[in-house]
N, C-alpha and C positions, 0 to 999 in steps of 0.2 A: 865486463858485465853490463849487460842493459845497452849495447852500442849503439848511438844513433837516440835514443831519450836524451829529454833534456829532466834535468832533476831540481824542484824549488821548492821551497814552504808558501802553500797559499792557505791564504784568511778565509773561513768560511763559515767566522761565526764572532762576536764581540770576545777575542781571548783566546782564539781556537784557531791556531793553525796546525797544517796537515803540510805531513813532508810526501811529495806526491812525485812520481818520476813516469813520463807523459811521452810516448812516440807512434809515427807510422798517421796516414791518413785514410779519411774513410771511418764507415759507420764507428762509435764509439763504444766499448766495453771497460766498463772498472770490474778490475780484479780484484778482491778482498781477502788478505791472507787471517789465518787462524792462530790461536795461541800455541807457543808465546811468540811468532816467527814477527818477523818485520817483512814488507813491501817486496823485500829483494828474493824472499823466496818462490817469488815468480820468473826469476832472471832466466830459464830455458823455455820457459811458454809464452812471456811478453813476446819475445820477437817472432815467434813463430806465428801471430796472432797479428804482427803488424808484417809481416811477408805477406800475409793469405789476405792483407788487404783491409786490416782492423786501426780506428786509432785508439791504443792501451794505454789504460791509464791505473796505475799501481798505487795507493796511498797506503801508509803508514795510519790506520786504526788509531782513532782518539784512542790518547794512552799507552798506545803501543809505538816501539820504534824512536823516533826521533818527531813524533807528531806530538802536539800540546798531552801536557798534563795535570787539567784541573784540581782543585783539590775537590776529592768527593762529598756528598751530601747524606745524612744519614736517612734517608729515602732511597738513596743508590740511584735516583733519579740521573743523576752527572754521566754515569756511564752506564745507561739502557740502551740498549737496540735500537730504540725511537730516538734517542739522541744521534748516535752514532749513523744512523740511517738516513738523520737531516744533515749531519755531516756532506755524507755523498755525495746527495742530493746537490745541495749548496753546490761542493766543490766542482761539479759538472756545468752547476748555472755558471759558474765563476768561467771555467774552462769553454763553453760556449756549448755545448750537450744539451738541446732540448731535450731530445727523446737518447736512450742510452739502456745497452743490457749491463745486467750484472751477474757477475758471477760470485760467489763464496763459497768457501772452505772454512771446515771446522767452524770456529766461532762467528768467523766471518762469515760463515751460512745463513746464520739467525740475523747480520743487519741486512744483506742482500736481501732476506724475506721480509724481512720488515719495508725494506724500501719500495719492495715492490709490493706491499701491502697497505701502505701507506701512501705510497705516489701512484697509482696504477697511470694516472697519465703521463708521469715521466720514464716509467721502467719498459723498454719495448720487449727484453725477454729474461728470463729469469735461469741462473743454474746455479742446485745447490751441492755440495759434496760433503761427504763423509758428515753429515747432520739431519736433523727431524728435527722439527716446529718442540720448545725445547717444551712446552706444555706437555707434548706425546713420548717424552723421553722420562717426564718425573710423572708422570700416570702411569707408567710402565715398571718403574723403579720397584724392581724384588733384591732379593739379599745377591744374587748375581752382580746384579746392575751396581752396586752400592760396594762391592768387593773388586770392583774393577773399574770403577770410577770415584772411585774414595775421594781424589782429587775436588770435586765437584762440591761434597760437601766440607772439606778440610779448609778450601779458600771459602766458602760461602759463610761459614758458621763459626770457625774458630778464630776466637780475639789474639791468636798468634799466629797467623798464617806469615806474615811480612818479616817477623822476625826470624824465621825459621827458613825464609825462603831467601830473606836478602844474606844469612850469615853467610851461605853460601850460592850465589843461583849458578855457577856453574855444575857444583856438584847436584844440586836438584833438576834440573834441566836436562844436563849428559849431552849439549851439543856434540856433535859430529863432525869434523871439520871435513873427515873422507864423504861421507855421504854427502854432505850438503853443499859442498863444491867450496873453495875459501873462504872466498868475499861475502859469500851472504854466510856463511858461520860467524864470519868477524863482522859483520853487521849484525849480528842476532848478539855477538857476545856484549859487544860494543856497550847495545841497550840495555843489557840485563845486568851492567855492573849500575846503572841507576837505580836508587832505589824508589824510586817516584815511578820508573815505569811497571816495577814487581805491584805495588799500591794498587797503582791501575787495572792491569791485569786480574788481581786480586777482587778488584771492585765491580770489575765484567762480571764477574762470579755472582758476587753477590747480588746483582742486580739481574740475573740471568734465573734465580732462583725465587726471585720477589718481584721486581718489577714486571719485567720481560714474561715471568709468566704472566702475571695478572695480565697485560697486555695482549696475549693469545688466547684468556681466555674470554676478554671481553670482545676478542675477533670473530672466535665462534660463536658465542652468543646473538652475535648481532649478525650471522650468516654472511661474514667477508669473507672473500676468498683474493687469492690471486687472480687477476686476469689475465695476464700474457701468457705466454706458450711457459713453459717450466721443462728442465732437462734436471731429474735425479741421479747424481751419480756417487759410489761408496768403491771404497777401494778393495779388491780382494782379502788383501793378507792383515783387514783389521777386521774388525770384531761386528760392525756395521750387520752384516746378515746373521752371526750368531744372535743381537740381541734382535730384531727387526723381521729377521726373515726377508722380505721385500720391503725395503725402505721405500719405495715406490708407493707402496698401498699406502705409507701412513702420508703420505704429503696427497695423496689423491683426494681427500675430503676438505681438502686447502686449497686446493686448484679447479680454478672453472672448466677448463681446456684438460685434455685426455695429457697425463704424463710420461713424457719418453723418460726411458731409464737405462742405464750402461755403468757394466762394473770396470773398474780399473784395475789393472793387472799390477799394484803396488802395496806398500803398507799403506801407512795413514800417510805422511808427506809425497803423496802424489805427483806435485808440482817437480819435485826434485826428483822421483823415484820413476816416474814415468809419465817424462814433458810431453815428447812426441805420440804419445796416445794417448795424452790429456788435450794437448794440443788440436788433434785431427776430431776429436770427440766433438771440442768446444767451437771450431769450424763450422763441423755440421752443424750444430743446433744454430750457431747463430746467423748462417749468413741466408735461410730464410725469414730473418724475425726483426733486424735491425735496419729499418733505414735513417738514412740522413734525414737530422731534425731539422729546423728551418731555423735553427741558433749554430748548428756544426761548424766549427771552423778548422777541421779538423787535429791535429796535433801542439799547435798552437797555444801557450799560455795565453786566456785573459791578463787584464790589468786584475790587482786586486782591490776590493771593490773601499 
């Protein structure tokens, strides 16, 4: 898995390392995985992404995986989007990535939009999957939405979410080992028998509901939008177009620039379920949007700082 990356923990914040696995040279892309997966659920699209000429850089999500975890704050502030998205950030400066796309999945949709909401001069192109600006998901929220993402408010709201979820997290989770290929099942199990990482996880929730939105909605307010180019992409065989219809249109009032959009032929775990037309997808979008920044050094660890 991942042959050819080299794989470390870099600093990229006072307390805050990220377990980050880094190959291939040439324009730079962080990949951002979604809950509760770790880093490696990119293992059939990193490389495909550093053949076509990309240097990929995979981290492990504050809190998730094998990357730091704070003890949270009862603001949720520790693990908001805006944290998590100066993560990146950071760890790009660290990595020598001026300029850098991003891409996210699920959860990791909402820091990739945050980062390129917040950095527009460091994010050269933006792609988000299976996600909406999560403001347009809890404005949306009818008894559908709420009966099929129960999830959403059970970690946000309930003072036993962690109990409930650590007695067991294999039984709650229902990792796959056929689907998800070994190594990254046994890297997904690996983190989820810590209970610090469920906490975390737990806390994205919560801060996804409170912070994160206020955060979007002081975006719109104040008429920010994305600048780079934007690629929306939802998987066929999940629910994305049931609740959304064209997920497209809801990110179009967020973005400066016209948005490309394309469905993927999978469930929700895309990365694993369909690399190679994830892959060819995130190709096209990005190899007119990314150039070398005048920090690139391409695949290369920085020192830590």
């Amino acid at each position: 898995m991942f042959d050819g990356f080299e794989l470390r923990d870099v600093t990229v914040a006072p307390g805050i390392d990220l377990r980050v696995r880094a190959g291939g040279r040439g324009p730079a892309v962080v990949l951002l995985h979604g809950h509760p997966r770790t880093h490696t659920t990119w293992y059939a699209v990193a490389p495909r992404l550093r053949d076509a000429g990309f240097t990929v850089v995979c981290p492990d999500l504050r809190g998730y995986g094998h990357s730091a975890k704070p003890e949270p704050d009862p603001e949720h502030q520790v693990y908001c989007d805006r944290a998590m998205a100066g993560d990146v950030v950071s760890l790009m400066t660290q990595l020598g990535h001026d300029r850098f796309a991003v891409v996210g999945h699920d959860r990791g949709s909402y820091v990739a939009f945050r980062a390129a909401l917040d950095h527009p001069e460091r994010v050269a192109s933006l792609a988000v999957l299976d996600g909406v600006p999560i403001v347009e998901a809890l404005e949306r929220t009818d008894a559908g939405f709420a009966e099929a993402w129960w999830h959403w408010f059970f970690f946000a709201a309930s003072p036993h979410a962690e109990r409930v979820v650590t007695a067991d997290p294999l039984a709650w989770y229902r990792p796959d080992a056929t689907a998800m290929g070994a190594e990254n099942h046994a890297d997904l199990v690996d983190a989820l028998q810590d209970p610090a990482t469920v906490m975390a996880m737990i806390e994205d929730y919560r801060a996804g509901l409170h912070v994160d939105r206020g955060h979007d909605e002081q975006a719109r307010a104040q008429g920010r939008r994305v600048e780079c180019r934007t690629l929306v992409g939802w998987s066929r065989h999940d629910d994305m177009g049931q609740l959304y219809g064209d997920p497209a249109a809801v990110w179009e009032p967020w973005c400066r620039l016209p948005v490309e959009s394309a469905v993927i032929d999978s469930g929700h775990h895309m990365a694993e379920e369909a690399p190679e037309q994830l892959a060819t997808l995130l190709v096209e979008h990005l190899r007119p949007t990314v150039p070398h920044g005048p920090m690139d050094t391409g695949a290369e660890f920085a020192s830590d700082p």
